[in-house]
N, CA, C and O of each residue as an XYZ file, in Angstrom:
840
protein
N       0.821     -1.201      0.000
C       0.000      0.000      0.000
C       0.864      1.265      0.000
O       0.557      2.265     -0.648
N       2.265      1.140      0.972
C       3.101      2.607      0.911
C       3.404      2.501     -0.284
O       3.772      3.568     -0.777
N       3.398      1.455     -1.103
C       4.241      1.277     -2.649
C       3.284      2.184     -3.548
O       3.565      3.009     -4.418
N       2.133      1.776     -3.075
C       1.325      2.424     -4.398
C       1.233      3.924     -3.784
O       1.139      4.738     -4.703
N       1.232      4.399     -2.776
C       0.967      5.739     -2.375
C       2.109      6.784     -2.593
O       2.043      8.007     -2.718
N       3.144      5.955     -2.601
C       4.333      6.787     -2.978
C       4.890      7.061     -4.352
O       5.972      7.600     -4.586
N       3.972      6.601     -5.267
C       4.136      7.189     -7.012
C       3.575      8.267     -7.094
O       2.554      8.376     -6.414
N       3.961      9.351     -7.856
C       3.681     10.281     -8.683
C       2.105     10.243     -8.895
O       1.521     11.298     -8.648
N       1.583      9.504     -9.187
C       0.522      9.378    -10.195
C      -0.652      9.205     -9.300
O      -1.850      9.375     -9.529
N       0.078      8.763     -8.050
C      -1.328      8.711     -6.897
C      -1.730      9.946     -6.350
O      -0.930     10.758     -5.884
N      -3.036     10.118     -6.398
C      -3.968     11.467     -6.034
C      -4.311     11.106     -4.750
O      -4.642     12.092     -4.092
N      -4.370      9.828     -4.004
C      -5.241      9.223     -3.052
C      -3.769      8.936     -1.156
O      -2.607      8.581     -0.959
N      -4.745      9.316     -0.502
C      -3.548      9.686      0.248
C      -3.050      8.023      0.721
O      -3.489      7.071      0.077
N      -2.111      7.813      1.886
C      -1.884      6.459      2.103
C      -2.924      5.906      2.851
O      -3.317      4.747      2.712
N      -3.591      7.102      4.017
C      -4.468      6.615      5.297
C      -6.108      6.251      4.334
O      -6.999      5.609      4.891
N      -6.219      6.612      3.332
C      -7.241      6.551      2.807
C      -7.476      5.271      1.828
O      -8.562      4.817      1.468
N      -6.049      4.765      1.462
C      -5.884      3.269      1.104
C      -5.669      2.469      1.920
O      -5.859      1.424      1.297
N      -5.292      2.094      3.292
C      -5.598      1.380      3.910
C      -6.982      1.422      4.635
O      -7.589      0.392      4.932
N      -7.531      2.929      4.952
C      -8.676      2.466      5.509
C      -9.842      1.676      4.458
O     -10.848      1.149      4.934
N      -9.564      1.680      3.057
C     -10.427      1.392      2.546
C     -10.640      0.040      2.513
O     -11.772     -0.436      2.418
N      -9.345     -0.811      2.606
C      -8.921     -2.327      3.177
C      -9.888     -2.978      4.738
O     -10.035     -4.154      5.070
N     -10.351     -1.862      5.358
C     -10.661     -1.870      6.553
C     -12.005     -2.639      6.280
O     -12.007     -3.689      6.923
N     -13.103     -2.471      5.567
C     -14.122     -2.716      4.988
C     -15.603     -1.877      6.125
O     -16.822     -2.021      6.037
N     -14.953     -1.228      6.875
C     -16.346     -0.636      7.582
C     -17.211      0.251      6.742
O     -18.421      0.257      6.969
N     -16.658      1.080      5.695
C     -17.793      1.317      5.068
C     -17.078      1.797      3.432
O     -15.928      1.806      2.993
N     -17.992      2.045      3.046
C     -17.866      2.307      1.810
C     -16.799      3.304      1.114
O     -17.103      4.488      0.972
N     -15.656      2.857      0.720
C     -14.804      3.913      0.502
C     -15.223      4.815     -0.912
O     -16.271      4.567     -1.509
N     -14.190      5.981     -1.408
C     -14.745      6.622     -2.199
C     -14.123      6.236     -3.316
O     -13.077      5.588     -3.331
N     -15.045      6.809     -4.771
C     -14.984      6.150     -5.915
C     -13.457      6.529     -6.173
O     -12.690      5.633     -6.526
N     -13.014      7.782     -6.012
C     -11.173      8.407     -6.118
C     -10.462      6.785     -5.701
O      -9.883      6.176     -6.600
N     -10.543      6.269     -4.526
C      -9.920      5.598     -3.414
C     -10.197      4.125     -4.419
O      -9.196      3.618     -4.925
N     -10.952      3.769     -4.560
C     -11.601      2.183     -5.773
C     -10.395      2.101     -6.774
O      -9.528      1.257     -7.003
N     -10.881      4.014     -7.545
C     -10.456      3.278     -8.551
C      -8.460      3.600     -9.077
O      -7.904      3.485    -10.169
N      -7.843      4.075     -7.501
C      -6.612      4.143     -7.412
C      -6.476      2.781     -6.933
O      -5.704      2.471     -7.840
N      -6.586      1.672     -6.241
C      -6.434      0.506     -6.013
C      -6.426     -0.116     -7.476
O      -5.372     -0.474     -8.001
N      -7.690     -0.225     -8.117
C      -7.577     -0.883     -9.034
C      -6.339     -0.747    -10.678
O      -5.728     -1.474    -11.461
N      -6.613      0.796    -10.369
C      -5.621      1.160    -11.098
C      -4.091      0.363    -11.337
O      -3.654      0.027    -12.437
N      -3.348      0.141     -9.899
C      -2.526     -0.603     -9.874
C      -2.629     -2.190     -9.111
O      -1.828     -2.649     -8.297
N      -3.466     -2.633     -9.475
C      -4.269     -3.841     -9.163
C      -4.639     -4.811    -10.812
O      -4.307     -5.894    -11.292
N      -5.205     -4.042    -11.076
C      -5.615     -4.696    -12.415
C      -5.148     -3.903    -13.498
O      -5.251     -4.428    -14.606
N      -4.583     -2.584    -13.429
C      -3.959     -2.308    -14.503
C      -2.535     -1.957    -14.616
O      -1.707     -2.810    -14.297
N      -2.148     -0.788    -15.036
C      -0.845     -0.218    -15.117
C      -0.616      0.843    -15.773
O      -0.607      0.792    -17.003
N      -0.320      2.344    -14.917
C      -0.062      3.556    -15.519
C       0.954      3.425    -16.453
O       0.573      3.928    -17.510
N       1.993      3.008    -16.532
C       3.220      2.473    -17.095
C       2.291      2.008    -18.733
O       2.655      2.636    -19.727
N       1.425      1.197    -18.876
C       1.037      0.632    -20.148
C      -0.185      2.326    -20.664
O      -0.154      2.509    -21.881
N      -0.757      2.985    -20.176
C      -1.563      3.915    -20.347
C      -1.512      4.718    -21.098
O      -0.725      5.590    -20.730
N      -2.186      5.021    -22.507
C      -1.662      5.924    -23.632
C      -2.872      7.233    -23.869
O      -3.841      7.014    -24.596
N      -2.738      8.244    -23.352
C      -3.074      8.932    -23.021
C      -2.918     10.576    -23.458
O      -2.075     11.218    -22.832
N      -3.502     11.094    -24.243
C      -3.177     12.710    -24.776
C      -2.972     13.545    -23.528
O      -3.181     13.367    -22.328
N      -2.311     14.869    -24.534
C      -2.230     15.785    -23.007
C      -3.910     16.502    -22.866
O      -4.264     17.088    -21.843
N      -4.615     16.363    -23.813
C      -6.104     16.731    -23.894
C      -7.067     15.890    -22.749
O      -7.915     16.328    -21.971
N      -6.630     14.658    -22.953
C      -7.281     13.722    -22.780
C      -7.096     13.643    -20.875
O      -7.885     13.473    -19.946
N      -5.531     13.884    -21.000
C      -5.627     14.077    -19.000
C      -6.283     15.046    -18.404
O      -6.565     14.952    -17.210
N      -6.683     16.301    -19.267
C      -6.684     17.488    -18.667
C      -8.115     17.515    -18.392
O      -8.467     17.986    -17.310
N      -9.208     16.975    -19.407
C     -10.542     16.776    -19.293
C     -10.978     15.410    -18.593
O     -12.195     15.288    -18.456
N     -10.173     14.349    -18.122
C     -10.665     13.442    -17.449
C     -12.056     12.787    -16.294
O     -11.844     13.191    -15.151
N     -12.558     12.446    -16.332
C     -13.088     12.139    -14.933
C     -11.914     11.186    -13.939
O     -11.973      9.985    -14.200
N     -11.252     11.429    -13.247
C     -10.014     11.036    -12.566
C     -10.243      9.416    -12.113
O      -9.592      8.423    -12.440
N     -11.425      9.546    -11.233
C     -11.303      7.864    -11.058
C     -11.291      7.084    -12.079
O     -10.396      6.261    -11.884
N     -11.872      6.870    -13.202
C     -12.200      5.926    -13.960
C     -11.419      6.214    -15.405
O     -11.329      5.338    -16.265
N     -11.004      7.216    -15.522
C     -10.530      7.529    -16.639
C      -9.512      6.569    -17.406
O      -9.605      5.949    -18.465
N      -8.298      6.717    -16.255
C      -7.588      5.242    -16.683
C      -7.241      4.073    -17.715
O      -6.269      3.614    -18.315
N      -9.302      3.763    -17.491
C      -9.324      2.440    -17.695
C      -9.362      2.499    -19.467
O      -9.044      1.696    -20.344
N      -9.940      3.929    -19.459
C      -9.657      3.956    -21.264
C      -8.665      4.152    -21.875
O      -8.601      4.134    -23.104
N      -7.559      4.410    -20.965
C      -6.035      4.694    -21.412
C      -5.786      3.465    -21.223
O      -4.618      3.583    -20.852
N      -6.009      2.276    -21.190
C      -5.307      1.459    -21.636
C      -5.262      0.696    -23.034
O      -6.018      1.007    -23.955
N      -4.477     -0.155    -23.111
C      -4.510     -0.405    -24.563
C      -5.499     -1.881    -24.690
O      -5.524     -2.764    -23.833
N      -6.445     -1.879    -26.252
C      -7.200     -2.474    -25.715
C      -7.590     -4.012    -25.358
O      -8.675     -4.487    -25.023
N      -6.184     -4.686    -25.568
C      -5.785     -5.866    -25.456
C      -5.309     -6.132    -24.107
O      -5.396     -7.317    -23.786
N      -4.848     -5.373    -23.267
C      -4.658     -5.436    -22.047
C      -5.012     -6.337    -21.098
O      -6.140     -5.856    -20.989
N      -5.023     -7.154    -20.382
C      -5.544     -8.488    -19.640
C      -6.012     -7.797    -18.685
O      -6.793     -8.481    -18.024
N      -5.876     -6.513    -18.210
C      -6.531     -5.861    -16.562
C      -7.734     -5.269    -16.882
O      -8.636     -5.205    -16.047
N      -7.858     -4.791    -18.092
C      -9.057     -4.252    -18.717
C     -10.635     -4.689    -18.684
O     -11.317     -4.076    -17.862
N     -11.049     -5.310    -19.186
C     -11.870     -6.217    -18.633
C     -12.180     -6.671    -17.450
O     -13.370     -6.725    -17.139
N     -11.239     -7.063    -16.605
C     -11.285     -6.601    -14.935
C     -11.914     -5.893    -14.138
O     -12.763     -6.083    -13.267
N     -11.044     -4.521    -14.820
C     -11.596     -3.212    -14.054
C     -12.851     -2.697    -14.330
O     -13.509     -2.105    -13.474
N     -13.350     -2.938    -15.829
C     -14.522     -2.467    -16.210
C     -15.474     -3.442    -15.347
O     -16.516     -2.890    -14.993
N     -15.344     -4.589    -14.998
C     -15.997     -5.272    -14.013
C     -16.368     -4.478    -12.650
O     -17.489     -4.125    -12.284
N     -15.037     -4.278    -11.954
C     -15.085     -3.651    -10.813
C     -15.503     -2.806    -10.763
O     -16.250     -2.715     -9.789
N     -15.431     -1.660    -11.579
C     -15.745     -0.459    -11.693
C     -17.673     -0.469    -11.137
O     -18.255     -0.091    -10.120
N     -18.128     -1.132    -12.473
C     -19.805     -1.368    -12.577
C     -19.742     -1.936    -10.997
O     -19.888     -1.242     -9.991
N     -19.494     -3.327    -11.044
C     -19.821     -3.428     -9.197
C     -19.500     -2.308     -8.488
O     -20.229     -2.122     -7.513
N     -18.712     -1.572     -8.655
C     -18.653     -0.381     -6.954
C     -19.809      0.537     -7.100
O     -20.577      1.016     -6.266
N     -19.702      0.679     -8.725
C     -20.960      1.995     -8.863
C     -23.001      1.343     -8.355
O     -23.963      1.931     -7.862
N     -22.821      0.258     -8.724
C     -24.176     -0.650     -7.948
C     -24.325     -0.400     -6.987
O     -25.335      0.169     -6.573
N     -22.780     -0.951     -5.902
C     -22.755     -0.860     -4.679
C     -23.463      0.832     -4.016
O     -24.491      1.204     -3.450
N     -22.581      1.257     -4.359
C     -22.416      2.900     -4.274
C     -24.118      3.374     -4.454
O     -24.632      4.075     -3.582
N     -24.783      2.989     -5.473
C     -25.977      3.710     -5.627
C     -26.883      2.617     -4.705
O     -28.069      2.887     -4.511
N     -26.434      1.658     -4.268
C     -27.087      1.545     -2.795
C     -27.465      1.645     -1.846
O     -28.603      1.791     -1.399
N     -26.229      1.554     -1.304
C     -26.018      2.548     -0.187
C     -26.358      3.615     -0.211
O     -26.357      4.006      0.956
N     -26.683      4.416     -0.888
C     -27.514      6.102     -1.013
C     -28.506      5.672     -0.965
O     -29.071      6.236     -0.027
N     -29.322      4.782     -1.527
C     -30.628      4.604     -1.449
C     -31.233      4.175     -0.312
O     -32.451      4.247     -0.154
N     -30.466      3.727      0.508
C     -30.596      2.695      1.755
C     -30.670      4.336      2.607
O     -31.610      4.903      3.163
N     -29.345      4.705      2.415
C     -29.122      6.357      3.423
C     -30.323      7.057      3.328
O     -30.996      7.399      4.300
N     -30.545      7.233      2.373
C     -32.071      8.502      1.697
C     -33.211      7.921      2.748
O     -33.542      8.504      3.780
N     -33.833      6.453      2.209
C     -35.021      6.164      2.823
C     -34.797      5.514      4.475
O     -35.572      4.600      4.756
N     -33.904      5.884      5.444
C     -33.817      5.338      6.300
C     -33.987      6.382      7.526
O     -33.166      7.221      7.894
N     -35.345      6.094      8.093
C     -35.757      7.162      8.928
C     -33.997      7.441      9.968
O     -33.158      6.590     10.266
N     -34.004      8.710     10.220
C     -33.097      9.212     11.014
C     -33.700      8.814     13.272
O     -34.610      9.359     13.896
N     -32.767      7.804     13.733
C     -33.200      7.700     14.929
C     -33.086      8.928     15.909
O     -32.176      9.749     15.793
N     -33.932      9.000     16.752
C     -33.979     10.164     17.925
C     -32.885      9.891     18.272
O     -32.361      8.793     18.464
N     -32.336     11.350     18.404
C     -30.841     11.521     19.610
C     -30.984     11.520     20.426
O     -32.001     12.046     20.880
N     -29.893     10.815     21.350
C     -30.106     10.595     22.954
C     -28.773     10.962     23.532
O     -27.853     11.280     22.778
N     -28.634     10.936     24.745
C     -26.895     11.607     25.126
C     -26.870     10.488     25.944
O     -27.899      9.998     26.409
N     -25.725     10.043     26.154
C     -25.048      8.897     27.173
C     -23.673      9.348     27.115
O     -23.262     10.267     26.407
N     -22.836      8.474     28.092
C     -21.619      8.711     28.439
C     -20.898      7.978     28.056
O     -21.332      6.859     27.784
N     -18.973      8.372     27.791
C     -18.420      7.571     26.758
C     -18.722      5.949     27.639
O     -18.941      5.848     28.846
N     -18.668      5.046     26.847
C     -18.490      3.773     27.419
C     -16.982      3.204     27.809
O     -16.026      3.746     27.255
N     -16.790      2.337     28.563
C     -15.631      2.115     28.719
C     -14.807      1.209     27.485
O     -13.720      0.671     27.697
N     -15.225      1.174     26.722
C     -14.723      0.780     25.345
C     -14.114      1.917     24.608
O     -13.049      1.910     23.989
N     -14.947      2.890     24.768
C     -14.628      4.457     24.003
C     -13.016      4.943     24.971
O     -12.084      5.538     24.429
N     -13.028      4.544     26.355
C     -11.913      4.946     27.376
C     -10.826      4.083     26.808
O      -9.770      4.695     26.648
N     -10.814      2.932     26.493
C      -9.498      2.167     25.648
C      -9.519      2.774     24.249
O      -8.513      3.472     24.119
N      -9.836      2.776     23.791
C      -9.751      3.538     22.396
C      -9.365      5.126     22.137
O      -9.121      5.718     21.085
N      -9.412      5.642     23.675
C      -8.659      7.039     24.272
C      -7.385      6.977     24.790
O      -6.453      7.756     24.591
N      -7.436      5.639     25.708
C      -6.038      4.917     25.905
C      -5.061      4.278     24.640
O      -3.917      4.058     25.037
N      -5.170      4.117     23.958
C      -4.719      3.627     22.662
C      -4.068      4.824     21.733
O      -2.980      4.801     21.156
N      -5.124      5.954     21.760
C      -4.805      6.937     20.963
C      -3.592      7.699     21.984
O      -2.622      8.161     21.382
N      -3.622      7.848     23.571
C      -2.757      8.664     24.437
C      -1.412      7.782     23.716
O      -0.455      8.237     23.088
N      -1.657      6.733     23.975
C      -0.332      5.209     24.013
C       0.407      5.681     22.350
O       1.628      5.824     22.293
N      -0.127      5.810     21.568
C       0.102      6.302     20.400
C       0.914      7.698     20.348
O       2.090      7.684     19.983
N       0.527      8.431     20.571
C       0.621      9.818     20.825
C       2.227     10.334     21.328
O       3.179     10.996     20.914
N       1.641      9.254     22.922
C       2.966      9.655     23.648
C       4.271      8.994     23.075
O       5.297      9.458     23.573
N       4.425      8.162     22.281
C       5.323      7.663     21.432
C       6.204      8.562     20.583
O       7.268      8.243     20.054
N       5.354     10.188     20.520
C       6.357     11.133     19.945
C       7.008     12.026     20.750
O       7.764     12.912     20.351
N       6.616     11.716     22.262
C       7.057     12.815     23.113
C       6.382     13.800     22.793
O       7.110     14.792     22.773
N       5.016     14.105     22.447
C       4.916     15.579     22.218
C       3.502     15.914     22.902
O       2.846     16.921     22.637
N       2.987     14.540     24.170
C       2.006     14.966     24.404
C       1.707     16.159     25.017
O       0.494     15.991     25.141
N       1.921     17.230     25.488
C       1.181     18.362     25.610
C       2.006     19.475     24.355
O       2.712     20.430     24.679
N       1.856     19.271     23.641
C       2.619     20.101     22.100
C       1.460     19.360     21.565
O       2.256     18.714     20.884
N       0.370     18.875     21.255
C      -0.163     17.990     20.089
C      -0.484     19.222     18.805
O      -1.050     18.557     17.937
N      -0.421     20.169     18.473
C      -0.237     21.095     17.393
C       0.867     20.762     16.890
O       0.882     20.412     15.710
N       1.796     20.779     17.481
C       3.388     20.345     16.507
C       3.128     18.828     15.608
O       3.870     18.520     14.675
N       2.092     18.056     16.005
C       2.221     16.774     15.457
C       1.278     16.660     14.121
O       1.461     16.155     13.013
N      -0.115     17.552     14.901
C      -1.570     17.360     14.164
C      -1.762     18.972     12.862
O      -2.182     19.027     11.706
N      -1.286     19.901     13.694
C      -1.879     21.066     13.037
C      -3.086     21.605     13.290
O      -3.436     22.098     14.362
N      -3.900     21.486     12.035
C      -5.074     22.215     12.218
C      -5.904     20.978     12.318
O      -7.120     21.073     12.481
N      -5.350     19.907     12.236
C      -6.598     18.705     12.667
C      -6.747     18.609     14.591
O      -7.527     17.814     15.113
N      -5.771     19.650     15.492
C      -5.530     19.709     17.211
C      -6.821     19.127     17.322
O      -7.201     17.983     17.570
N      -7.480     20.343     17.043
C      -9.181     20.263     17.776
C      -9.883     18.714     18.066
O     -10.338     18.042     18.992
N      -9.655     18.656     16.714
C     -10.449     17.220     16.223
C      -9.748     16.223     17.337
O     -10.402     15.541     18.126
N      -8.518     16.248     17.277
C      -7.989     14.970     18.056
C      -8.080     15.239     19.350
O      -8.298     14.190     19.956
N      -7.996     16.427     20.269
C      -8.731     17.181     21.208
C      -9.897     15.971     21.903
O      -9.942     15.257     22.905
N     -10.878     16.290     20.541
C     -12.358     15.952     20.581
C     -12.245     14.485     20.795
O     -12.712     14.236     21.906
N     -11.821     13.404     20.200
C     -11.464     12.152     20.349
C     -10.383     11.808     22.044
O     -10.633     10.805     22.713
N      -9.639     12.472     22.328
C      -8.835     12.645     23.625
C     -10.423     12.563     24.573
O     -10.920     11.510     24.974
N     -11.080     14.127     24.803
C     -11.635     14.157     25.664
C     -13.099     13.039     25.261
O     -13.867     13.015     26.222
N     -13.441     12.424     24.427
C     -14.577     11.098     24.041
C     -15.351     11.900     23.781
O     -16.341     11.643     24.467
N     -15.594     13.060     22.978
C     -16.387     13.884     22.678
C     -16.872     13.170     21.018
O     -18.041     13.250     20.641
N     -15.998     12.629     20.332
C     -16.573     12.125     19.226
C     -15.578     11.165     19.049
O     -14.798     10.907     19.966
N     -15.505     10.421     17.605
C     -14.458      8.904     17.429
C     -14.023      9.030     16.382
O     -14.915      8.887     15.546
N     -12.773      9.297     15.814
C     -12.161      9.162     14.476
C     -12.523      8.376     13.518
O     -12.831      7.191     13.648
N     -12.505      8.863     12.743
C     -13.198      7.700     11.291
C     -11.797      7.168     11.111
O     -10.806      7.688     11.623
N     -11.783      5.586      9.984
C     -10.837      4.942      9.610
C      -9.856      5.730      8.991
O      -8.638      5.613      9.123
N     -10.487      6.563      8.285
C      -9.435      7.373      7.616
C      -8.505      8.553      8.396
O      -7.396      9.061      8.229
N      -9.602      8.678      9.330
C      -8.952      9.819     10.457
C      -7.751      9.323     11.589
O      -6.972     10.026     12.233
N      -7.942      7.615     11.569
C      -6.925      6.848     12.382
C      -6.050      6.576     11.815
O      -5.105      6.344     12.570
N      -5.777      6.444     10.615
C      -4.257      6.390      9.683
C      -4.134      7.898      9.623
O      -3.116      8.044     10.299
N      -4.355      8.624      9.405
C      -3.316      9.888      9.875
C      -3.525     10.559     10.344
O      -3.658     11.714      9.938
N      -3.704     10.018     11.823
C      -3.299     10.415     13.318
C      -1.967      9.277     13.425
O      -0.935      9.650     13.984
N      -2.061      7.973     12.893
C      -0.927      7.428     12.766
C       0.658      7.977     11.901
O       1.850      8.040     12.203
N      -0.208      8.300     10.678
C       0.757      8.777      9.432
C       1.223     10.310     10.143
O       2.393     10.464      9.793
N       0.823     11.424     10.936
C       1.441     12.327     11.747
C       2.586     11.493     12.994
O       3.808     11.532     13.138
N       1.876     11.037     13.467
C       2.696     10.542     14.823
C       4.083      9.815     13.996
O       5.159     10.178     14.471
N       4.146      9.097     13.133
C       5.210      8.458     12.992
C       6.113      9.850     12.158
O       7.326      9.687     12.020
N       5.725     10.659     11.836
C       6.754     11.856     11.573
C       7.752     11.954     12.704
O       8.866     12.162     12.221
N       7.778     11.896     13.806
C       7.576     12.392     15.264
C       8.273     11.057     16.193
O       8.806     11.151     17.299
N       8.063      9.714     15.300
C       8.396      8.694     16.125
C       8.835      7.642     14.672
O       8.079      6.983     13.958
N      10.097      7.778     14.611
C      10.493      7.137     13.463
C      10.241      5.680     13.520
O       9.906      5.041     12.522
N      10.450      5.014     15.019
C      10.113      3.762     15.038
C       9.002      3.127     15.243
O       9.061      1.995     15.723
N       7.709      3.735     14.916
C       6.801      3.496     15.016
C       6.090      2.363     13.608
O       5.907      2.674     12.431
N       5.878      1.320     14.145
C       5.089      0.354     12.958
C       4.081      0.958     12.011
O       3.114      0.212     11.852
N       4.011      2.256     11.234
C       2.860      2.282     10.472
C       1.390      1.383     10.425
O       0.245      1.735     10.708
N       1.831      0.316     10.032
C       0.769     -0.915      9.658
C       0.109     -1.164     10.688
O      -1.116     -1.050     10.661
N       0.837     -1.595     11.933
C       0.402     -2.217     12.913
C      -0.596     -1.192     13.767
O      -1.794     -1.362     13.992
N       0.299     -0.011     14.201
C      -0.074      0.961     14.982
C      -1.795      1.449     14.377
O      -2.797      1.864     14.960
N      -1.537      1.202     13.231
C      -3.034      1.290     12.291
C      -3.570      0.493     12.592
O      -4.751      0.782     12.784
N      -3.401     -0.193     12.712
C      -4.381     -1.913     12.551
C      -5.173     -1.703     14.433
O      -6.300     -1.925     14.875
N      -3.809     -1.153     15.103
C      -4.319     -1.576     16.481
C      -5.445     -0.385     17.133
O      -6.286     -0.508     18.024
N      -5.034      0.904     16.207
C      -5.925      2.089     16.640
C      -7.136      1.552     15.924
O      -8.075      1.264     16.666
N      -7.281      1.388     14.832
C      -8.748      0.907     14.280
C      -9.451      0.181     14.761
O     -10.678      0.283     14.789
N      -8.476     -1.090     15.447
C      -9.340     -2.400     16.331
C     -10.072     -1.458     17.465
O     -11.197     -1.759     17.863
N      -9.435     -0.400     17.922
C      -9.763     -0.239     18.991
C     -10.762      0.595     18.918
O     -11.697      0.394     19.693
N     -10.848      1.905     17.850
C     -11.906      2.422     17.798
C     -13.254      1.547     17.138
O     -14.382      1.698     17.607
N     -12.977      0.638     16.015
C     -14.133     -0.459     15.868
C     -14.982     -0.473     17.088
O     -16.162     -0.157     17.239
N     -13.966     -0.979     18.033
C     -14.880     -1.350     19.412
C     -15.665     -0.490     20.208
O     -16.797     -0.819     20.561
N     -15.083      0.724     20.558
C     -15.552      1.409     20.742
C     -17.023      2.635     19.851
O     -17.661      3.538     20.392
N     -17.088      2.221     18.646
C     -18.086      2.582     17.927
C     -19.160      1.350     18.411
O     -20.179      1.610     19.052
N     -18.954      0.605     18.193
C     -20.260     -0.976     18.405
C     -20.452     -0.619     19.851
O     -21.570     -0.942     20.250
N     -19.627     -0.003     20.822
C     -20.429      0.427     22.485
C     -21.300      1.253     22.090
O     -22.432      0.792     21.942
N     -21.080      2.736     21.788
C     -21.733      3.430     21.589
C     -23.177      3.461     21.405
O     -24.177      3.837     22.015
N     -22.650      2.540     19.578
C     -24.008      2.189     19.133
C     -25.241      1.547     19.854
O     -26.463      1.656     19.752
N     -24.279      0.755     20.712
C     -25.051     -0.137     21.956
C     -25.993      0.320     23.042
O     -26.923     -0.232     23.630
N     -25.343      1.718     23.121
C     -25.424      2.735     24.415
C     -26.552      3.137     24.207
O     -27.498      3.144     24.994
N     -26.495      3.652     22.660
C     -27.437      4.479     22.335
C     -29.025      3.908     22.041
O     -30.094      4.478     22.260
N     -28.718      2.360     21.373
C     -29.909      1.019     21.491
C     -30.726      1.220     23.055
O     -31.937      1.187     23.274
N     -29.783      1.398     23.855
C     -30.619      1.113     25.377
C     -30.864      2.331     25.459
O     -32.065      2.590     25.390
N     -30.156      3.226     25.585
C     -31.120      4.934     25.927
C     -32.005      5.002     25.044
O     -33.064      5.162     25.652
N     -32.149      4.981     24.213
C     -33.378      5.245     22.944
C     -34.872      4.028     23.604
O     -36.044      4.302     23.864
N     -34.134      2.747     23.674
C     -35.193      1.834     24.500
C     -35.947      2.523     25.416
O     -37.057      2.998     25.174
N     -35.057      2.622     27.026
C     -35.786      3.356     27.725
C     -36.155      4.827     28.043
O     -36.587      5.268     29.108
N     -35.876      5.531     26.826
C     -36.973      6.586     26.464
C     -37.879      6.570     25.791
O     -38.805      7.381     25.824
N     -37.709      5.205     24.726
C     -39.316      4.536     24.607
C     -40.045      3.804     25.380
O     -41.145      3.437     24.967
N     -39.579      3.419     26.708
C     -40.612      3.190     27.806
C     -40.813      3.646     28.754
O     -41.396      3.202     29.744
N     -40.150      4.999     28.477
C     -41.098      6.354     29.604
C     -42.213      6.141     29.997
O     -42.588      5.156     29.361
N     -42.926      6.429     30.605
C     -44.480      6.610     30.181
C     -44.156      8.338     30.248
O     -43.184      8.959     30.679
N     -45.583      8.828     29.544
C     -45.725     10.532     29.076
C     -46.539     10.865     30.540
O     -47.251      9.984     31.021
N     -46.485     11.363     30.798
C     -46.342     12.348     32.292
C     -47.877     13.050     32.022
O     -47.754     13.582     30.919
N     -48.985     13.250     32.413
C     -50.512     13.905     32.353
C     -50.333     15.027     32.926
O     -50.032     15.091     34.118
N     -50.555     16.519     31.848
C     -50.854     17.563     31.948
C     -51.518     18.044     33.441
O     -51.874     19.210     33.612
């Protein structure tokens, strides 16, 4: 994955190709069709005008720059149609799916390891009370995840990783990813859990007579 993120030709960042490996949700069509790109095809074989790059649609474009004997070709035009199915699914599913009542609860203790994980991470650069020197303008956000105020998305946990290892040369990329994600996974399925039972028993209130 650092292989493919570190060419020229990739638009798609690294944290955004591994989270897409992650399978929690639906990655984006950019993110598909840079995998496949060097998966089933090859920029290297791609014959392509300078017209022809400049007006592109970027994800998919590619697949017509190749030549048309190509063995990945056929492939990708496969994949491609499956993600776009997928894709107009999932919107359809999003659109018609009543929105549940909000309820407030407190982080769970799943959400507290997955705060512990991110400190354990962190402090690996020496810079825990500096976290601007590491993050930038993403502080706040990671702030917000510190104090369990909200939970990093997959993509948001590879670079909080991909910063920290600036900072901590010996830090496992892969792993350190793998282990922040396990951990926020878990801590999302509490939540969700949390929020199943508060929503329950505020549907068995009874309503209170005027």
């Amino acid at each position: 994955m650092a292989w493919i993120a570190g060419h020229e030709e990739t638009r798609v960042s690294r944290a955004s190709l591994y989270a897409a490996l992650s399978g929690a949700r639906l990655p984006k069509k950019e993110t598909v069709g840079t995998l496949l790109r060097w998966w089933a095809g090859s920029p290297a074989d791609e014959q392509a005008s300078s017209d022809e790059l400049f007006y592109a649609e970027p994800a998919w474009a590619w697949i017509d720059w190749l030549p048309g004997d190509h063995k990945g070709r056929a492939l990708a035009v496969q994949w491609r149609d499956r993600y776009t199915q997928l894709a107009w699914a999932v919107e359809s599913e999003r659109e018609f799916t009543p929105r549940a009542p909000r309820v407030s609860i407190a982080p769970p203790p799943e959400q507290q390891r997955a705060i512990d994980e991110l400190k354990r991470l962190i402090g690996m650069t020496r810079l825990d009370d500096q976290l601007w020197l590491i993050f930038g303008r993403l502080t706040f956000r990671v702030e917000g995840y510190l104090e369990g105020k909200t939970i990093p998305s997959d993509d948001m946990c590879w670079s909080i990783v991909e910063r920290c290892r600036s900072f901590a040369p010996s830090l496992d990329y892969l792993r350190a990813g793998q282990r922040l994600l396990a951990a926020v996974k878990v801590a999302r399925s509490a939540r969700a859990r949390d929020r199943r039972l508060a929503r329950s028993r505020t549907s068995r209130t009874p309503a209170i007579e005027p």
